[in-house]
N, C-alpha and C positions, 0 to 999 in steps of 0.2 A: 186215137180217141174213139169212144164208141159213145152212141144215143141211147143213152139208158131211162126209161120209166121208172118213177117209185110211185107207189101207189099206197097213199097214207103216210106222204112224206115230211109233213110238216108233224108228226106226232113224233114221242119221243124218242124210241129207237130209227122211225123213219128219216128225224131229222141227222143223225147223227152220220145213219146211211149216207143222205143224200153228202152230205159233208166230205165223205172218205175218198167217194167215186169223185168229186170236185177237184180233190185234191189228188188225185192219180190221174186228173186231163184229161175227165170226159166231161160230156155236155147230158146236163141232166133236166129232165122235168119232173117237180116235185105236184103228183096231185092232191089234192087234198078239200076235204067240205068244210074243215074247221070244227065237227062235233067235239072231239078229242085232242085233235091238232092244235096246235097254236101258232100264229107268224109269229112270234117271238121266239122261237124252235130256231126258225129260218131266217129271222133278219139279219143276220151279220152273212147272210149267202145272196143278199138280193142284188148288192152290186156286182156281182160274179158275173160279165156276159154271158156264160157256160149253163147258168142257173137261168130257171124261169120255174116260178109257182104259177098255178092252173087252181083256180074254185072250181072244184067237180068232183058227183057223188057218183062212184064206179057204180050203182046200182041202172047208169045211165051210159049207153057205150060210149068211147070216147076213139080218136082217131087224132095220129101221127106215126111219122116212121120212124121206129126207132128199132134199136140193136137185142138189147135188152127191156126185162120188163121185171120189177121184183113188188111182187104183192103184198102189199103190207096191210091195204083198208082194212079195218075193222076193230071198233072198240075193242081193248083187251080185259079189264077190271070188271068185276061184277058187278060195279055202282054204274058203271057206266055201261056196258051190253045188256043188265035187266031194266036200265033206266027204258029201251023200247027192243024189246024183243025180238019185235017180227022182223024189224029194222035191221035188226042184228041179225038173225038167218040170212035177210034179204042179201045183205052186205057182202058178207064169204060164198053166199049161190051165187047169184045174179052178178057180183063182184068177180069171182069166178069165169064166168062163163065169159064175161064181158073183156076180162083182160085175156083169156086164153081166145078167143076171138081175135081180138087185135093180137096175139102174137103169131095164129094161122096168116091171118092175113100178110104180116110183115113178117114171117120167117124169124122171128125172135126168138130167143133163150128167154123162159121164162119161170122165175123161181116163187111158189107159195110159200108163204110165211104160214106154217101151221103151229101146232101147240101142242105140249104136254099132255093137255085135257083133252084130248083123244085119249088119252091111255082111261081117262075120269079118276073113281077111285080104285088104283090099280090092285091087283089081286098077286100080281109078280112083281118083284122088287130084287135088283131096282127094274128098271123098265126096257125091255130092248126093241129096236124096231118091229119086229116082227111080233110083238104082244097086242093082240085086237083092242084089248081094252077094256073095262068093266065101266060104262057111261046110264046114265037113268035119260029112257029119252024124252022122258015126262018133268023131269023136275028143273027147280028154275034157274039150273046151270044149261040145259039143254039148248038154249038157243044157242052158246057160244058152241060147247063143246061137239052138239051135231050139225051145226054149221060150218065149222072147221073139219070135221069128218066128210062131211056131204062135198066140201071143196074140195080134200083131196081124193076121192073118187071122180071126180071132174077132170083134175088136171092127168091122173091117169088115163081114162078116156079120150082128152082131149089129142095123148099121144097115140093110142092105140089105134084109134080110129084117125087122126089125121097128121100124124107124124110130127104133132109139136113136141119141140126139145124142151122137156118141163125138168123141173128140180123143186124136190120137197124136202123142205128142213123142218122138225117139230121142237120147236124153242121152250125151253124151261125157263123157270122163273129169272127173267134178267131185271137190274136194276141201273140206278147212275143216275147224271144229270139229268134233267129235263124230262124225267118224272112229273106226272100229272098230281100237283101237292093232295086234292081231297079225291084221286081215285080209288082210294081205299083197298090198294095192295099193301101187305103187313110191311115193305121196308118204307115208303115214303110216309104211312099212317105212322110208324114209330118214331122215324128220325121227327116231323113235322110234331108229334104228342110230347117228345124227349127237351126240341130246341124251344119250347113254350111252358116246360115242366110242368105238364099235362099228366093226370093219370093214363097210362101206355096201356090200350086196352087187348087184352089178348082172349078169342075164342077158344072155347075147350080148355083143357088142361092146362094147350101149351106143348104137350108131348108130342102134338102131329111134329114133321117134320117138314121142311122142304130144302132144295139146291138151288142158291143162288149165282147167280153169271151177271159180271159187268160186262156193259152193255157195248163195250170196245172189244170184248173176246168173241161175241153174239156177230157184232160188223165182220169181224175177223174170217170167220167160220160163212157166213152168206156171201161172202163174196170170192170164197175157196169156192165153195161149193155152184156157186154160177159158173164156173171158171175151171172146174175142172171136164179132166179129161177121162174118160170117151163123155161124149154128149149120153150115151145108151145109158147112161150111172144117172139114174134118175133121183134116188132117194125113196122112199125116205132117211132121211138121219137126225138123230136127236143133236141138237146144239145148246148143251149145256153146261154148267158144274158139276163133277160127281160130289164134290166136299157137301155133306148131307148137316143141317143141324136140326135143331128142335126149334122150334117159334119160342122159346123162353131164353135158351141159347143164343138166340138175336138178339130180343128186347137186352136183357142183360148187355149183348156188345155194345148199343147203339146209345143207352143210359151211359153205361163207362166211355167211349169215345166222345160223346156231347158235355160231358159233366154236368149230366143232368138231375136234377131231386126229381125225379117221376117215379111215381109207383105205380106199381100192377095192378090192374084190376081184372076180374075171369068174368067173362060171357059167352054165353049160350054156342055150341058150335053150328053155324049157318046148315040148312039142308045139304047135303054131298057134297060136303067141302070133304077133300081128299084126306087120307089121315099119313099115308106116307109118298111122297117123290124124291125119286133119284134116278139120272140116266145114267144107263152103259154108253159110254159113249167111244166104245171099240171102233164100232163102223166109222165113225168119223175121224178116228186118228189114222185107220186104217185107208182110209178113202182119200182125206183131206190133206192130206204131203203132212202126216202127222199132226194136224192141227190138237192143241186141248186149251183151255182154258190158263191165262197166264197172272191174273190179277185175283190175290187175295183175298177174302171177305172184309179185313179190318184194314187195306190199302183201299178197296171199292168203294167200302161208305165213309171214308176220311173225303175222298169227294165229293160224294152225293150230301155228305151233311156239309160241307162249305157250300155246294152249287143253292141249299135250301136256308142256309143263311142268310146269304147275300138275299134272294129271291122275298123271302119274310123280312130283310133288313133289320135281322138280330145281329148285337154286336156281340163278340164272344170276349 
């Protein structure tokens, strides 16, 4: 049994996290302020002895001993990181510094949860670790994307200079249950517009593309990657889907699998919203005991649109 930290654990991939390591017999504390997060993430974990949820905003240090530490705080959705921007730098710096802190001090493995948008709008495709990135450090994706930049320059540091055992994965677009219904990423905005027979709005064309990952392939992959071997294998590694579609190629699957009357409507594409993602995700098969991605795009959202059914209490 090991004392593992999540940090942004009651949000939706956090919770799912905190779920896996519960169920492999360790003792977990889930932190979390609730911006994002929800205790309904984590109720069916509260009577767990193993579990304890913590109200606390990592931009404030926090202190216990634990084994591991896997960083997850920080809004992810545009609606929700431009809803307070600074908030949002503060979160992945000062978040940062704060949980790589507590892992000098208790000698922990400690894993950032980074992002695609490090790569911004990439210029190489698909995208390999070692590609810098093309990011606007002005515009109003900035706060996530060089916040998440500026953390993993942190946790690099953090080892170079004080020998902490860090691990950095750069997560692509994941989906699944416990999705934030109006955080206004295109698969929960679809499936949510399709199960209401809602006009399905899509920015741009529609021809941008991105690679979507359930959110059990993403748990899969963060906890190879805490766990592997040598500790000196720091990362980064992208943890994602290669299977690449087009944002219309979705809408289309999500209308067909909900059987839903929605129709398309085109608006405006937002400032540097990216026009194409997809990871190489060599280094991680290579690194991760062969890890890739094992759940289908139209096995993925047959869950995620029951999990937002029941949730909306539409009957089908």
């Amino acid at each position: 049994m090991s004392k593992i930290l999540v940090s942004g654990g009651a949000g939706f991939i956090g919770s799912h996290l905190c779920e896996r390591l519960l169920k492999e017999g360790n003792d977990v504390i889930c932190l979390d302020n609730f911006f994002t997060g929800d205790k309904s993430n984590v109720a069916h974990l509260l009577g767990n002895p193993y579990f304890e949820l913590v109200r606390h905003d990592v931009t404030v240090p926090y202190y216990a001993e634990v084994e591991q530490i896997y960083n997850l705080a920080c809004p992810a959705s545009p609606v929700h990181y431009q809803y307070n921007p600074i908030k949002t730098i503060k979160t992945s710096v000062m978040g940062a510094i704060n949980m790589c802190g507590l892992a000098k001090r208790t000698k922990s493995k400690i894993l950032q949860a980074s992002t695609s948008e490090v790569y911004g709008d990439p210029e190489v495709h698909p995208q390999t670790e070692n590609y810098w990135g093309h990011v606007n450090p002005i515009g109003i994706r900035s706060c996530y994307d060089e916040g998440k930049r500026c953390a993993e320059s942190l946790f690099m540091n953090y080892h170079f200079q004080n020998d902490v055992k860090i691990k950095i994965i750069r997560i692509f677009n994941t989906y699944g249950p416990r999705m934030h219904p109006n955080d206004g990423r295109v698969v929960s905005n679809f499936i949510v517009q399709a199960l209401q027979n809602k006009d399905i709005t899509i920015y741009g064309d529609g021809k941008q593309t991105r690679s979507f990952q359930y959110v059990d392939d993403l748990v899969e992959g963060m906890i190879r990657m805490m766990n592997v071997t040598p500790d000196s294998f720091t990362g980064p590694v992208n943890i994602g889907n290669p299977g690449e579609f087009t944002i219309l190629e979705l809408a289309e699957k999500v209308i067909k699998l909900t059987g839903s009357k929605s129709k398309l409507v085109f608006q405006p594409l937002p400032q540097d919203d990216p026009m194409q993602r997809k990871p190489d995700i060599s280094l991680a098969k290579e690194k991760l005991n062969g890890w890739e991605p094992k759940v289908a795009l139209d096995e993925g959202l047959l869950k995620t649109i029951e999990y937002f059914s029941k949730k909306m209490n539409i009957k089908k």
